[in-house]
TORFI-286504 format. One record per residue (C-alpha): x, y, z; residue in three letters. Coordinates in steps of 0.1 Angstrom, whole numbers. Layout:
REM residues N
{atom {X; Y; Z}; 'ALA'}
...
//
This chain:
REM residues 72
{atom {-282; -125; -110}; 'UNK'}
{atom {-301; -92; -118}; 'UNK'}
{atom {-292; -59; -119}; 'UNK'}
{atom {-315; -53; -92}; 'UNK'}
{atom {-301; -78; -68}; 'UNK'}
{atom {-268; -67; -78}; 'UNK'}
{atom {-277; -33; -66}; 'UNK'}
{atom {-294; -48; -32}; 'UNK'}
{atom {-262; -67; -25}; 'UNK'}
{atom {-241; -39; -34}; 'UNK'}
{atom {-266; -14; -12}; 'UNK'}
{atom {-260; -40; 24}; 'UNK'}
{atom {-220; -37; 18}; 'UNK'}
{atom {-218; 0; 17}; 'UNK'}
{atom {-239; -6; 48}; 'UNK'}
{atom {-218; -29; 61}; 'UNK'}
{atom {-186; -11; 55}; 'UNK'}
{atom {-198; 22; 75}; 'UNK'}
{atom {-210; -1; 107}; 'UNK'}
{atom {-180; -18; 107}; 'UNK'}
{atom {-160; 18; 102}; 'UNK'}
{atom {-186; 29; 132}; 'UNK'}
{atom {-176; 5; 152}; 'UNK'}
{atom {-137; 3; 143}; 'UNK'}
{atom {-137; 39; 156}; 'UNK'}
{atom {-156; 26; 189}; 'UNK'}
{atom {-132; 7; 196}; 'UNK'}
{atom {-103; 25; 193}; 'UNK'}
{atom {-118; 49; 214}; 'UNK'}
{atom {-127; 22; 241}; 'UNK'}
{atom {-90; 11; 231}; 'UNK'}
{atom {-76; 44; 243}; 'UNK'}
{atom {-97; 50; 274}; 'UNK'}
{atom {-87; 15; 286}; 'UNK'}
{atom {-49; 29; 282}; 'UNK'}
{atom {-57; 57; 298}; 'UNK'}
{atom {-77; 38; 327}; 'UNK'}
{atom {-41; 18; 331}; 'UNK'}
{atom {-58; -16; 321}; 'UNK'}
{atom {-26; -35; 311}; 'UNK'}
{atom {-14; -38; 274}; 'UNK'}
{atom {-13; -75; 277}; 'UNK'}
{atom {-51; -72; 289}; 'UNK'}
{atom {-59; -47; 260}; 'UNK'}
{atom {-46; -71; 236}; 'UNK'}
{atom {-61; -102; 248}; 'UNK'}
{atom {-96; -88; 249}; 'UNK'}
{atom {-89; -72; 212}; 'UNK'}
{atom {-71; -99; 195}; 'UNK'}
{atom {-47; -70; 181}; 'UNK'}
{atom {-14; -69; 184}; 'UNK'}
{atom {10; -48; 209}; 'UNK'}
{atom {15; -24; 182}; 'UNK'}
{atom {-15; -23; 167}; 'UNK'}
{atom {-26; -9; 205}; 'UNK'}
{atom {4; 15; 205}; 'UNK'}
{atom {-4; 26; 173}; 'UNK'}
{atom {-42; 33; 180}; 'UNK'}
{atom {-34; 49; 217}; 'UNK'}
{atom {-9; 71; 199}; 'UNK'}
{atom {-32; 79; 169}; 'UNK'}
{atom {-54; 94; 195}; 'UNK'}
{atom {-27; 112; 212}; 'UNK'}
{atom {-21; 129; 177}; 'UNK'}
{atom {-57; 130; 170}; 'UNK'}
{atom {-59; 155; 203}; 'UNK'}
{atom {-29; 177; 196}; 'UNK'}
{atom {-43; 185; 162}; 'UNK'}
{atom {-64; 218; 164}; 'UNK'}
{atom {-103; 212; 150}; 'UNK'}
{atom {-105; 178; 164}; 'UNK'}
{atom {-131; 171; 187}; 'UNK'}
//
C-alpha cells in the first residue's frame, strides 16, 4: 500500500468516525425524547439494543446536559 491510499483510507475513517459521532448524538437525543414521550424502557431498549442502563445513563446525561448553563 501507498502513501496515498494510506491517506485515502485514513481520510473515509475520520469521516466515518464524525457520522457515526453525528448520529450517536441523534440518537441519544431521540433516546431521550422517547423517555420523555413515556415510551417504555423495555421498548427503548429493544428498539436500541442498549442496555437498561445504558438508557438511564443517556436520559440522565441529558438531564445534566440541560441543568448546565451554555448548553443549548
Amino acid at each position: 500500500m501507498d502513501k496515498r491510499s494510506l491517506e485515502h483510507v485514513a481520510r473515509r475513517f475520520r469521516e466515518a468516525e464524525t457520522r457515526a459521532d453525528i448520529l450517536r448524538k441523534e440518537l441519544a437525543a431521540a433516546i431521550r425524547q422517547a423517555d420523555a414521550d413515556e415510551v417504555p424502557q423495555k421498548d427503548i431498549c429493544e428498539a436500541t439494543g442498549y442496555t437498561r442502563q445504558q438508557v438511564r445513563r443517556i436520559v440522565l446525561a441529558g438531564d445534566t446536559d440541560e441543568a448546565t448553563p451554555g448548553n443549548s
